[in-house]
N, C-alpha and C positions, 0 to 999 in steps of 0.2 A: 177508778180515778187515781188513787195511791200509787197503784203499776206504774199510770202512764205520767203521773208527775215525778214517780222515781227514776226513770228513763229519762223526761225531758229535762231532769235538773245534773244530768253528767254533761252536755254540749252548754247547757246554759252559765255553769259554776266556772268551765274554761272561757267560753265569751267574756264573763266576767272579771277572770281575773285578766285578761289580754287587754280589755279597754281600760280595766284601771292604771296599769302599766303605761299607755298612751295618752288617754287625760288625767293623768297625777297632777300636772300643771293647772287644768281648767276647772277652779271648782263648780261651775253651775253646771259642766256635763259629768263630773263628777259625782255628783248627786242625782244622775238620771241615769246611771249605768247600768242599775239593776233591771231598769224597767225598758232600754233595751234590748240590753242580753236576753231580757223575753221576751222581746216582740221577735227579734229574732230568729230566737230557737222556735219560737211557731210557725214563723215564717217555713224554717228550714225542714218541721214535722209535716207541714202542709206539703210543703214539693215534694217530699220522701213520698207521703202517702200518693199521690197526685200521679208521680212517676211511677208508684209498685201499683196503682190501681189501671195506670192505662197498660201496664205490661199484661196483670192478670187476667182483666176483663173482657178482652176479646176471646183469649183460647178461653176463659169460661163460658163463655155465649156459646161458640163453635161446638166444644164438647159438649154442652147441653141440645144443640140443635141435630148435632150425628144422633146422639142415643134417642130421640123422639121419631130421627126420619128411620133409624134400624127397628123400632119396637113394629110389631107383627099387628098389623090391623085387626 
């Protein structure tokens, strides 16, 4: 959990500091920046994973499905 919060708070700290730059003016979104910038970045850990899992998960089927049809009866 420490890993993965260490990771998610490098894209989250930039969202961050990008929106405050943008709503400097509006203070009621002002005050909800942070919790943005993290719905966000999980947004953004979700597709990552989402997209590396539909890359990996077929050749891992595939490869698991050759080595069972190659094993010797």
């Amino acid at each position: 959990a420490i890993g993965i919060a260490f990771v998610l708070n490098i894209p989250m700290r930039k969202l961050e500091r990008l929106m405050k730059k943008r709503f400097a003016n509006n203070g009621f979104l002002y005050k909800l920046v942070r919790g943005i910038a993290i719905f966000f970045t999980l947004i953004l850990a979700l597709v990552v994973m989402i997209v590396v899992g539909s890359l990996i998960i077929p050749s891992l089927v595939d490869s698991l499905l050759q080595q069972f049809q190659n094993m010797p009866a």
